[in-house]
N, C-alpha and C positions, 0 to 999 in steps of 0.2 A: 805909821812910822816912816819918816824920810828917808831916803838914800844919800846917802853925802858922800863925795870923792876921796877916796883912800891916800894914805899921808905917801906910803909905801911902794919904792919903784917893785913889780908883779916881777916873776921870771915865770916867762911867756911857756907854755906848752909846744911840741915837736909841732903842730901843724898852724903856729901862731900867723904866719905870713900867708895862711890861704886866703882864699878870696870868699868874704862873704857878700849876698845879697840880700837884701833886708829892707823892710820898711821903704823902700822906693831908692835905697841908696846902696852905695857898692863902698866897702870897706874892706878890712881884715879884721879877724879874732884880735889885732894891738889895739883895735880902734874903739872897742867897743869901749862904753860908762865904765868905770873903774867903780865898784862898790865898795862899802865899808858894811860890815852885815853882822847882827847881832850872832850869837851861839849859844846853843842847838838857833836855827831859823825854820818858817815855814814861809818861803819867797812864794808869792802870788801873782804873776808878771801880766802886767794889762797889755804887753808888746812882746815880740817875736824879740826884739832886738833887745830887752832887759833878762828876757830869761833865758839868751844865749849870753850876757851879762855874766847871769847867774850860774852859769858853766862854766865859763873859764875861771872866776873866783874861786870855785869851789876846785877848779883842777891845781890854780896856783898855792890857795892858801887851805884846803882841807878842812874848810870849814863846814858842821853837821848841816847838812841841807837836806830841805825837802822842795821840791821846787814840783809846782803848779800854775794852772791859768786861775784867775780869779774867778771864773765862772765856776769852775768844779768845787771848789769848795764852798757851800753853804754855812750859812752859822753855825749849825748845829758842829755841823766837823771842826769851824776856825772854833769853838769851846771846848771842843776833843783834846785837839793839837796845843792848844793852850795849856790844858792838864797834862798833859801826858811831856810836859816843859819845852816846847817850842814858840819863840819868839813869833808872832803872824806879821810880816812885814808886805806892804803891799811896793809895788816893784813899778815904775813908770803911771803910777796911780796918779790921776791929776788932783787930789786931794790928798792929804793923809790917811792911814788906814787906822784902827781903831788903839790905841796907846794901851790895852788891858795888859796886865804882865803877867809872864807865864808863871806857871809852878819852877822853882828852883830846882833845878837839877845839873849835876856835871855833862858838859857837851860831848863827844865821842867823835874823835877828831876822825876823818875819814870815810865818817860813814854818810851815806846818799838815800830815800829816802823815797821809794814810788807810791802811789797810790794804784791800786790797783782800777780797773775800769768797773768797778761796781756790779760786773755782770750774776753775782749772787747774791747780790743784795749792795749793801750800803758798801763804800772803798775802804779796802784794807790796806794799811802800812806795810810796806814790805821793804827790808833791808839791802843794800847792797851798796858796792864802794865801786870808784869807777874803773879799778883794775876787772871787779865782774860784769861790770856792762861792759867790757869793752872786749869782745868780743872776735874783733876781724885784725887780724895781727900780722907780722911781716909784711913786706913791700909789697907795694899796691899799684896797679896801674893808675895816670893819672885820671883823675874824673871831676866830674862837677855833676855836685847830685841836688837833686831836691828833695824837700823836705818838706812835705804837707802837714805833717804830724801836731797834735797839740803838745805843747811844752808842758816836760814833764814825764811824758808817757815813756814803756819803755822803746816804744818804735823810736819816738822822739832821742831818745837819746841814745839809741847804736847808731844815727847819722851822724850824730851831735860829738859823739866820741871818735867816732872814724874821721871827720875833718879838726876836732884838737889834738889827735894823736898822730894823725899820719901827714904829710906832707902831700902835698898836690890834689888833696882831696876839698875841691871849693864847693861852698853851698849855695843854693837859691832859697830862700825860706818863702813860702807861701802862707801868705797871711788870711785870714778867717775871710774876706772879704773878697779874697780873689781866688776861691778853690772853685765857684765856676769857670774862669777862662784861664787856670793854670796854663794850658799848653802854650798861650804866646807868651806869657813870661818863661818858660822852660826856654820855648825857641830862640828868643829873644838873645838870653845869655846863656846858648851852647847848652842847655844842659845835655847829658851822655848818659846821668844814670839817676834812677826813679825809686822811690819803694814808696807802695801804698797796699789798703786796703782791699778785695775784689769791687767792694764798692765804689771806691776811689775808680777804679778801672772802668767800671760799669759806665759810671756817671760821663769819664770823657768819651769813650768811645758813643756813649746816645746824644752826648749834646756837642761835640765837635769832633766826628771821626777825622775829617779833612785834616783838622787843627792839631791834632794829636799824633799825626801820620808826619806833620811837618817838625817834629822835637826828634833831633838826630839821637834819638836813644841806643845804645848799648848794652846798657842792664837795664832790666826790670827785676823789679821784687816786688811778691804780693804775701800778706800776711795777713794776721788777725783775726780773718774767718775764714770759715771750709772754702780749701778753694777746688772749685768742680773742672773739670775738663774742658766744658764750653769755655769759661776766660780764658785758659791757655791758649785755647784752636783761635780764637779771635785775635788775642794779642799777638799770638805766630803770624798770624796772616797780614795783620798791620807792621810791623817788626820781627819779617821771615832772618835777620843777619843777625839781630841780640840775641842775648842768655837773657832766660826766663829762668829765674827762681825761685820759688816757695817755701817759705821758710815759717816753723811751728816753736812762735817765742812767749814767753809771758814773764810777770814780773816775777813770777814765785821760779819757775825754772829756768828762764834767760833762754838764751836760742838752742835747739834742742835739738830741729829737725832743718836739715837742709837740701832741697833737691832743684835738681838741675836740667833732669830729662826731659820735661815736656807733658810728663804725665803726672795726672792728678795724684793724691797718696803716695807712700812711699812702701819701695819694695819687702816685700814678706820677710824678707830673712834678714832684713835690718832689725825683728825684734828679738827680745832676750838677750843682745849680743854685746859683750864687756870689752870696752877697749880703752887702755890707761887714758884720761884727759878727755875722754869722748862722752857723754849721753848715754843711757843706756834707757832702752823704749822698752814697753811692755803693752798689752790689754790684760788688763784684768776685768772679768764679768763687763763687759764689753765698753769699758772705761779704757783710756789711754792714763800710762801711769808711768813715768821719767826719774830716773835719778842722774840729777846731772854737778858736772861740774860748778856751775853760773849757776846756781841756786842762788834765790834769797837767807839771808840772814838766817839761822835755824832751821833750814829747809832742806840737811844735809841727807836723807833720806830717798826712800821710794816717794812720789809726792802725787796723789789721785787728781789729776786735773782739771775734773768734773766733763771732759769732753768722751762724747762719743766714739769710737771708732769700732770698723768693723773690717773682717778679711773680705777681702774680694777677688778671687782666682791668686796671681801674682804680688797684689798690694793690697794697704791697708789705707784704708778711707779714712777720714777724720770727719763728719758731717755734721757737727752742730752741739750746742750742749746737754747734757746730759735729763736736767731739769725740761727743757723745752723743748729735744728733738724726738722725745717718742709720743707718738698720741695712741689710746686708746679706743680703738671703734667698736665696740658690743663686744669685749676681746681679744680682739686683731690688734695686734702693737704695729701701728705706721710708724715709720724713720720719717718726719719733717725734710732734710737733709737728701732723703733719696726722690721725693717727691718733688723739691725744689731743685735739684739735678733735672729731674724729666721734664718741667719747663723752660728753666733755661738751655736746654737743649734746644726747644724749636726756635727755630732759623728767624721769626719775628718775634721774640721776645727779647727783654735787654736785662731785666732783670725781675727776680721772682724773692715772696716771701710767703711762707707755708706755714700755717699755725692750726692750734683743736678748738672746736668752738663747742659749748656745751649744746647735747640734743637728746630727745627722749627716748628713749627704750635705747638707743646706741650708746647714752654716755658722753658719747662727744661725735664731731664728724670735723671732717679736713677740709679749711677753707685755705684761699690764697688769695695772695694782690700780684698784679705785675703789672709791670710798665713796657709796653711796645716799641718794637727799632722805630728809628723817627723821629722826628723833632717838633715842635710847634709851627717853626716855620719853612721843614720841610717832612709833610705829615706821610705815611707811609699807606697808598692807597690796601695792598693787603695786610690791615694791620689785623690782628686774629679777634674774634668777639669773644665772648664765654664759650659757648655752646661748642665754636671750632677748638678752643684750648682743654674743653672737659674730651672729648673724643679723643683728642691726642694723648691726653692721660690713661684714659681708659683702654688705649693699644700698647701700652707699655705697662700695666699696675693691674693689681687685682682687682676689685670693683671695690671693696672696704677703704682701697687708698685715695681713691680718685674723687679731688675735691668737688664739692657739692654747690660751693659759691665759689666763684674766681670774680674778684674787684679789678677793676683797669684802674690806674694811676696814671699823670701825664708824667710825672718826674720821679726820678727815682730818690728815695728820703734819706738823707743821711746827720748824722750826728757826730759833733766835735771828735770824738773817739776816729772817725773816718768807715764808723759800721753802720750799720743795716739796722739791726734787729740788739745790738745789746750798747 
């Protein structure tokens, strides 16, 4: 389906005149493609700059959106989205996208439309309008943040609402092709404030600490997945003068958990605790379980979040999903999550991944991959072997936790999502 230019003068959103950076060009939210977009829609954006498009349309004119990158959606889903009455419009597609028409159904003006990251299997639709993503309210210092995120997601879009709602809040968008040398685009144009993944983190600090050190950053924010104490002490040490944030968001609860101190998890006595407009955190059977404000669509409840967490002295750790972080050894329940804290701990590793590998008479036994400080082309002569990384385990874990293979990697893997492992 083509995009065609809307007949209709827009009334521009509160942050219409910030500054965005995009596709190699520097505009604003006025500048961008005027759409004309079916209702209900499922926008598929083959560019950064169409399904930031698809943002302001939907802020000006409320039209049912679901907005994705083309890549995440497989056939199987655009026949999903089809029945279940969403137009599949493809979005800076240099072709037409497929003309099938949807099932009829009435559109539902306001409403916005995530997919979830598939981390329990296939992506789920999840409800919400962009007064509930929008999250960060009242006057804001000014900033220019970047945006790694794929379009769509909900990280994607608490940046995405914070610069069409607030003034002086400019973006850099970071397109698929340049998240290896992010850091000279960020420096390039100022950027002051960041959110990514641990991954995301991991990645610039092994492949350009130098280049990363020179982005006058301010804020940081890490989300998405556990994030352990070694990123903070590293990102402190690179960016001892900014705030470091960690923040526990998804599309079923919206942002949940916010912390500012430096330390991994958040304090003990933030759970069970009711406060009008606030979140309210729980473990249950050693599940993290949220009822919040910023819920999805029907999700007005206590909501099981399939993650992890556990008390630790003062705080509660968050370490991995629920389905993948505990393994079995003859047994002995290992935390993945706490095992992959004890590597990224040592001083030459950059980052670690801890999974159960099937074995006999144990059931299973715990392997890992990591990737050493260092670069290709500047290689780290004490970079650790196996043998030195299984010992260093084995002085900190019981002997049931301590991985049995550890694989070396030269880079560290990441996927659209900006994760690791889901």
């Amino acid at each position: 389906m083509s995009v065609e230019t809307a007949a209709q003068t827009p009334v521009h959103p509160a942050g219409a005149d910030n500054r965005i950076v995009v596709d190699g060009a520097t505009l604003t939210w006025r500048d961008l493609p005027e759409l004309t977009l079916p209702e209900p829609v499922a926008a598929l954006a083959h560019s950064a700059r169409y399904a930031l498009a698809a943002a302001r349309h939907h802020a000006v004119h409320g039209t049912e959106l679901l907005l994705s990158t083309a890549s995440r959606v497989d056939a199987a889903m655009r026949t999903e989205l089809r029945a279940a009455g969403f137009a599949v419009t493809e979005l800076g597609a240099p072709t037409a996208g497929d003309p099938t028409a949807p099932a009829a159904r009435a559109a539902e003006s306001g409403r916005l439309w995530l997919l979830t990251s598939g981390s329990t299997g296939r992506p789920k639709r999840v409800g919400h309008t962009l007064e509930s993503l929008t999250t960060v309210r009242g006057q804001q210092p000014a900033r220019t943040w970047l945006c790694p995120y794929a379009p769509g997601t909900y990280a994607w879009w608490q940046v995405v609402t914070l610069s069409l709602t607030q003034p002086g809040q400019h973006l850099v968008v970071v397109e698929p092709d340049q998240l290896d040398d992010w850091p000279a685009l960020a420096a390039e144009h100022g950027v002051d404030a960041a959110s990514g993944t641990p991954t995301f983190w991991r990645r610039a600090l092994h492949r350009d600490p130098a280049g990363l050190a020179r982005v006058p950053l301010r804020q940081l924010t890490l989300g998405g997945e556990p994030v352990d104490q070694t990123i903070l002490d590293r990102l402190r040490e690179v960016f001892p003068a900014a705030r470091i944030s960690w923040i526990y968001a998804s599309s079923e609860v919206g942002a949940a958990i916010v912390v500012h101190d430096g330390r991994a998890g958040f304090p003990v006595d933030w759970l069970d605790r009711a406060a009008p407009g606030r979140p309210t955190i729980g473990v249950r059977d050693g599940e993290l379980v949220i009822t919040s404000p910023y819920h999805g669509a029907g999700l007005d409840g206590p909501v099981r979040t399939g993650d992890r967490a556990q008390v630790s002295g003062d705080r509660v750790l968050i370490t991995g999903r629920l389905d993948a972080d505990e393994i079995n050894v003859g047994g002995s329940k290992v935390s993945a999550g706490v095992v992959r804290d004890v590597l990224t701990a040592h001083p030459r590793v950059a980052w670690a991944r801890v999974t159960g590998r099937r074995a006999p008479l144990l059931g299973h036994m715990v392997v890992a991959e990591v990737v050493p400080t260092g670069t290709a082309s500047s290689p780290d002569e004490a970079t650790p072997d196996e043998a030195t990384l299984v010992r260093w385990c084995a002085d900190q874990l019981p002997e049931y936790a301590v991985p049995r293979r550890i694989r070396v990697l030269t880079e560290i893997p990441v996927k659209e999502t900006l994760k690791s492992d889901v």
